[in-house]
C-alpha positions as CSV (number, residue, x, y, z in Angstrom):
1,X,103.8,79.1,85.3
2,X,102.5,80.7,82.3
3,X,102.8,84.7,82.0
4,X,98.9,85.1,82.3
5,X,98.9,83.2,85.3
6,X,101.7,85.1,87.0
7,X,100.0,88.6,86.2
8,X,97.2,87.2,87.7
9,X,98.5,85.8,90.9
10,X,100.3,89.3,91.4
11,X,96.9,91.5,90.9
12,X,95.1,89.3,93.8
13,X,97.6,90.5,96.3
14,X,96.2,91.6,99.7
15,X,95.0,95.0,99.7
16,X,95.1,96.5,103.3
17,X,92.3,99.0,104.2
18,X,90.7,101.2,107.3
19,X,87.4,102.1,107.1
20,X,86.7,105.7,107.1
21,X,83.8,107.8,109.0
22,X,82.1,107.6,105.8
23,X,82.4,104.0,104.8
24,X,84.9,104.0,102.5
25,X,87.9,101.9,102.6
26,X,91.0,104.0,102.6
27,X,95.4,102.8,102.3
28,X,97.8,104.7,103.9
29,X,95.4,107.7,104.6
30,X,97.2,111.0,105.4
31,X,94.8,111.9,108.3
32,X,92.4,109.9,109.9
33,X,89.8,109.9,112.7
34,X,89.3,106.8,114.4
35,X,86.3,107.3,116.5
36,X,83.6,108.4,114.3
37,X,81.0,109.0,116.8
38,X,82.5,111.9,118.2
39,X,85.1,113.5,116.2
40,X,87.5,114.4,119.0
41,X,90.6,112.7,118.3
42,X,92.6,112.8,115.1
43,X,95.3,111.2,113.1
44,X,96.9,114.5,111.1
45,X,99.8,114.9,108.4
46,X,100.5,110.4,108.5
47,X,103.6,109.2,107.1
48,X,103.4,105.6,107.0
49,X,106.8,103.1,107.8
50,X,104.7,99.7,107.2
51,X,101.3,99.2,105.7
52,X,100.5,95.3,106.2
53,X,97.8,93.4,108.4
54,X,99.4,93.7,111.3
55,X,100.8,96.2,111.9
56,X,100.6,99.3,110.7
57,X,103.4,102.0,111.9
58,X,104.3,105.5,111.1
59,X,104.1,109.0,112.4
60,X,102.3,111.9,112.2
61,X,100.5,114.3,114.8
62,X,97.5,113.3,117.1
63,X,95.0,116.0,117.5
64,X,92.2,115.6,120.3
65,X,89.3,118.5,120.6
66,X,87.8,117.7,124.2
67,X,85.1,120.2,123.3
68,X,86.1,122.4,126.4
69,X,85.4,126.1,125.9
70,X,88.1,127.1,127.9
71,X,90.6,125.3,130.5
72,X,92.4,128.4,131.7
73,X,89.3,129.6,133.6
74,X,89.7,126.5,135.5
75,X,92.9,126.5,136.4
């Protein structure tokens, strides 16, 4: 295969994305919010052990704002 051929079979590679809230398409984001709509849940502070189509792994914190003033009145 001829060397401009290679370079160009390499540069086609699959490039795996998520979509962000604002409709961008983001690799291996560091934080992440995967329900736009409401903003309660987080992905925070993502290191990332496999980035391919399926799946994706790593770790990182989950944050999740139920929009409750206060739960120790309740309890």
């Amino acid at each position: 295969m001829p060397a401009s051929a290679a370079s160009a079979s390499s540069s086609s590679a699959p490039r795996y994305v998520v979509i962000a809230c604002n409709g961008k398409a983001v690799t291996k984001p560091a934080g992440f919010t995967p329900y736009c709509a409401d903003d309660g849940a987080d992905l925070e502070h993502m290191h990332w052990t496999s980035w391919t189509s399926h799946p994706a792994s790593g770790y990182g914190t989950v944050y999740e704002d139920d929009n409750f003033p206060n739960h120790a009145a309740f309890s």
